[in-house]
VOPAGU-2260 file (C-alpha; in pm, 1 decimal, decimal comma):
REM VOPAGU-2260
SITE   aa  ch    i         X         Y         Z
SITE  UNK   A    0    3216,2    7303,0   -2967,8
SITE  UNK   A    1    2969,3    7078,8   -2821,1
SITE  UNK   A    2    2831,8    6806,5   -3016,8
SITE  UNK   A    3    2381,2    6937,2   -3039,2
SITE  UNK   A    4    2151,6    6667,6   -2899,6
SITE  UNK   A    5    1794,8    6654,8   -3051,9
SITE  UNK   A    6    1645,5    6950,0   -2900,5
SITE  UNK   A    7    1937,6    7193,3   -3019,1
SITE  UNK   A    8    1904,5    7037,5   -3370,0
SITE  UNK   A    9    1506,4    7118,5   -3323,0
SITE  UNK   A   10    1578,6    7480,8   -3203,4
SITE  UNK   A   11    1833,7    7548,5   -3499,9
SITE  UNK   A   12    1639,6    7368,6   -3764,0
SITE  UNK   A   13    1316,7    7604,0   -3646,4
SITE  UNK   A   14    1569,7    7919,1   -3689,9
SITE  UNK   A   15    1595,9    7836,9   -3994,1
SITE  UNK   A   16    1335,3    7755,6   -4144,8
SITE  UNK   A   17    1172,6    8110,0   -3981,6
SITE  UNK   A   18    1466,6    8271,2   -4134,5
SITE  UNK   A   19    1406,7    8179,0   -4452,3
SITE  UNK   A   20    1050,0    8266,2   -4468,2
SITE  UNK   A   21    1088,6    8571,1   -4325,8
SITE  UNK   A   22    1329,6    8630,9   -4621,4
SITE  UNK   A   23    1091,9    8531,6   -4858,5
SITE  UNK   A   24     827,1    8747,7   -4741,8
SITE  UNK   A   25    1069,5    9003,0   -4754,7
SITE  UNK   A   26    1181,2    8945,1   -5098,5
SITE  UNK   A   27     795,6    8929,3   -5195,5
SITE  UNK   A   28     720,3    9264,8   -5092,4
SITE  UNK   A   29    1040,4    9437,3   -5273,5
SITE  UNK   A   30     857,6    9202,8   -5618,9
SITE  UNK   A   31     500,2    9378,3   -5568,5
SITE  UNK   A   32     725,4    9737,4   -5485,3
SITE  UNK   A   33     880,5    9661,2   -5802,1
SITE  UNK   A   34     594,7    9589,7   -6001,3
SITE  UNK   A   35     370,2    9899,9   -5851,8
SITE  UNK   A   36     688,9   10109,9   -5918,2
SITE  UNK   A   37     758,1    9978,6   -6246,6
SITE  UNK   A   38     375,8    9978,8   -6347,2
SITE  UNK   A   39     300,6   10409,6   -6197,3
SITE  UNK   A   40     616,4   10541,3   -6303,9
SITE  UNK   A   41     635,6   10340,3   -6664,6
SITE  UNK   A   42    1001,7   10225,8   -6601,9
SITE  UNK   A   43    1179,6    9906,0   -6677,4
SITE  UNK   A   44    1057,1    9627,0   -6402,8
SITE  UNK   A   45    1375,5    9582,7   -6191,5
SITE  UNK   A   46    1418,6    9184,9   -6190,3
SITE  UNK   A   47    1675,8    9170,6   -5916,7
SITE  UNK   A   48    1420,2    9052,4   -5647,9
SITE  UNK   A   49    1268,2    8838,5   -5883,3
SITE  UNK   A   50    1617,2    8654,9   -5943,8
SITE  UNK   A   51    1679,7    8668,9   -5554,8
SITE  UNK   A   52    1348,8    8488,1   -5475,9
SITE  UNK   A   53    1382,6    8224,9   -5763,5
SITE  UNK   A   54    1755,3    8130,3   -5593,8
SITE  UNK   A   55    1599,6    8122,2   -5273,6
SITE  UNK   A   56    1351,6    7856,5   -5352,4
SITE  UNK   A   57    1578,3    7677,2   -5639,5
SITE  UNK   A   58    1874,2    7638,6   -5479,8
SITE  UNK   A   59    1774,8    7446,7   -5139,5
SITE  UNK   A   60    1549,1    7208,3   -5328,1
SITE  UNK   A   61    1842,1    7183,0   -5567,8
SITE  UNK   A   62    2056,7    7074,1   -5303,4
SITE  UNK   A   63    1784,5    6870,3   -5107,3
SITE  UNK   A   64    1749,0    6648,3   -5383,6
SITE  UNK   A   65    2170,5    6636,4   -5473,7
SITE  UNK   A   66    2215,2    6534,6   -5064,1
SITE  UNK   A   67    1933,5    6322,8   -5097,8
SITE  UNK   A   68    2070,4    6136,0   -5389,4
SITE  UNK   A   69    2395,3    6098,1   -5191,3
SITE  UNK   A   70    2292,0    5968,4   -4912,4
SITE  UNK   A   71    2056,8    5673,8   -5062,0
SITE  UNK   A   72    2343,9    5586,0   -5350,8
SITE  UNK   A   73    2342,3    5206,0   -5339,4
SITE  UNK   A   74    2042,5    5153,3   -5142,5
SITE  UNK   A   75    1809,8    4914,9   -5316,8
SITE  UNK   A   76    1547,2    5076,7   -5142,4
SITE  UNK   A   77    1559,0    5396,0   -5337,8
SITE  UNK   A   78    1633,2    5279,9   -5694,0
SITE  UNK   A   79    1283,5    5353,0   -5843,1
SITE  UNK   A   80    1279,2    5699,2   -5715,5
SITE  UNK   A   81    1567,0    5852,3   -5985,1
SITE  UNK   A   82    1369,8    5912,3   -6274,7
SITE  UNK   A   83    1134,3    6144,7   -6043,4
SITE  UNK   A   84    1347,1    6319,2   -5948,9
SITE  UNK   A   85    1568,1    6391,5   -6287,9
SITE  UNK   A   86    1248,4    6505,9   -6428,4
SITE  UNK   A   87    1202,7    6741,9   -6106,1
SITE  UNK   A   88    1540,0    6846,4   -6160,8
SITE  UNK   A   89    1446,6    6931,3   -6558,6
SITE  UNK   A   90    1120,5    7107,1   -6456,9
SITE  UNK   A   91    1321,5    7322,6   -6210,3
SITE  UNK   A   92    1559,3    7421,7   -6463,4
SITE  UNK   A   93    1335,1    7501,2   -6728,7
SITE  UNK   A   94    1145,1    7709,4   -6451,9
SITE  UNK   A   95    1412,6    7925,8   -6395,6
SITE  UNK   A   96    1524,7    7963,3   -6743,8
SITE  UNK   A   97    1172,3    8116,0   -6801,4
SITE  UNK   A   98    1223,3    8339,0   -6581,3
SITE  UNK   A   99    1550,6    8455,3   -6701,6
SITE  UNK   A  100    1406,0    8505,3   -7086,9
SITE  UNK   A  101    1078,7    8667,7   -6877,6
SITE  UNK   A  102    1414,6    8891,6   -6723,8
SITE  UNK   A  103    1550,4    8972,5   -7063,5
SITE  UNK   A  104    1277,2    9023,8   -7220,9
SITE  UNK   A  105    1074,6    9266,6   -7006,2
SITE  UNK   A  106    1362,7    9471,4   -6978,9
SITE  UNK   A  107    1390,6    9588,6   -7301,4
């Protein structure tokens, strides 16, 4: 395998970035399906897309901020930035545990 020069790591970095938005979208209209289904037909809301999309987002920024944290360990530069991000990190969590209780709850 060929090491990518700049262009390739352009090209693939575009991919997937469409990729994922495309998914999104994707996982956006199966939420308001959901919700229109859930809302004519009086059922339970089914929170499986809902999970999906919160993963999607939570996860890479997740792991954005755990590579970035990596990467600058033991740079001066960067000290004053880790109580940002903790708190990010916090904010994120308690985001998605809302939406789990918001799961349990409106599926009773």
């Amino acid at each position: 395998m060929k090491k990518m020069d700049e262009m390739d790591e352009y090209i693939q970095l575009k991919a997937t970035s469409y990729g994922c938005r495309i998914l999104l979208v994707i996982l956006d209209v199966w939420i308001l399906y959901a919700c229109w289904r859930a809302l004519a037909s009086g059922t339970q809301l089914d929170m499986v897309p809902v999970f999906l999309t919160a993963a999607a987002v939570f996860i890479p920024e997740l792991m954005k901020h755990y590579i970035r944290r990596r990467m600058t360990a033991g740079d001066e530069e960067y000290r004053g930035s880790e109580p940002n991000e903790i708190l990010l990190i916090l904010l994120s969590a308690a985001a998605a545990a809302a939406l789990v209780m918001a799961g349990i709850l409106f599926n009773r």
